[in-house]
N, C-alpha and C positions, 0 to 999 in steps of 0.2 A: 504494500500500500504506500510504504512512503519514498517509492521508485516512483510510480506513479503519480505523486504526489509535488514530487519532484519536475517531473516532466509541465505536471501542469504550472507551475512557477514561472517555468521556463518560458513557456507558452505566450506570458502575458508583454504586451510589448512593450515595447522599450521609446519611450520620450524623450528627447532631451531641443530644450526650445530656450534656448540660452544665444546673452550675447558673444560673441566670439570676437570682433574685434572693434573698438572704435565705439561701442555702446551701438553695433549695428546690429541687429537681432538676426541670428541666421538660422539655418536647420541643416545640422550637421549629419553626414551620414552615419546610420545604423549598423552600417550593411556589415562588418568587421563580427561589431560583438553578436548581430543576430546569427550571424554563421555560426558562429564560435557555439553560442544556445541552442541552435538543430543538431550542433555535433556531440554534444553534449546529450541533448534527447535521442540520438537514436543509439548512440552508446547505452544509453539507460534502458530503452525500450529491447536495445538486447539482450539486458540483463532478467526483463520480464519475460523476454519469448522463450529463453532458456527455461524461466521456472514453468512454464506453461509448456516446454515440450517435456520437462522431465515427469510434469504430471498426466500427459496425455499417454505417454511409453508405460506409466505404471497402470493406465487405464487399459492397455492393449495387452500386459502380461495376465494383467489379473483376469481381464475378460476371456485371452485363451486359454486360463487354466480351468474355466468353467467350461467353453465349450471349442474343443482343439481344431471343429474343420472352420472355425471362424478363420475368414481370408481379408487380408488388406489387398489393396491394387497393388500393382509390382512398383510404383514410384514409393507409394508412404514402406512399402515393406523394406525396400532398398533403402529408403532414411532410419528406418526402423533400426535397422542390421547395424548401419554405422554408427546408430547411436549410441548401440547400445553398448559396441566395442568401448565405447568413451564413459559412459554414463552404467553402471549396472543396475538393477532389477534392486528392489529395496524389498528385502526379504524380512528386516525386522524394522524397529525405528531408530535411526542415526541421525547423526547432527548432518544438517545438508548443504551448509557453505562448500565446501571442498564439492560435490555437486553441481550445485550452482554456478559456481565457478568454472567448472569444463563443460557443461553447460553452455553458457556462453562463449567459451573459447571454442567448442563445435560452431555452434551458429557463425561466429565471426569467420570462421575458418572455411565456411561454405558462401560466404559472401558471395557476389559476381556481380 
């Protein structure tokens, strides 16, 4: 939540209506720092899509160990596979930063 929380901070825009020189009132560009703030949210937002694929892998184990001929397409099965080399099946409850963490270093690492 306070990823998310974050992002939306980010979101909000950015003013600045000041004089610059000479008591001449100008409007200076944005463009710098709001970069710098989308780079910053989709940094974050890939920190959420991690937690949201880690939880969707644990939804596709659990679901096939109830019923085995349950099938994904060949694209999510082939993300599946990779993912799971990275990320394992949580078998009991553990602390899940260390997770979380290559988690997102998958997603960034599939970028294109």
């Amino acid at each position: 939540m306070s990823l998310a929380i974050e992002n939306q901070e980010l979101a909000a825009p950015i003013l600045d209506n000041f004089a610059m020189a000479g008591n001449i009132e100008d409007v200076p560009t944005n463009a710098p720092r709001t970069v710098q703030r989308v780079r910053t949210q989709i940094d974050t937002l890939s920190y959420i899509l991690g937690i949201e694929m880690m939880h969707a892998a644990q939804a596709i184990d659990l679901r096939w160990q109830k019923n085995p001929k349950w099938k994904l397409s060949i694209v999510t099965k082939k993300n599946f596979e990779q993912y799971r080399q990275v990320v394992a099946f949580m078998k009991s409850d553990r602390v899940l930063t260390y997770n979380i963490k290559k988690s997102y270093s998958f997603l960034k690492s599939n970028q294109k």
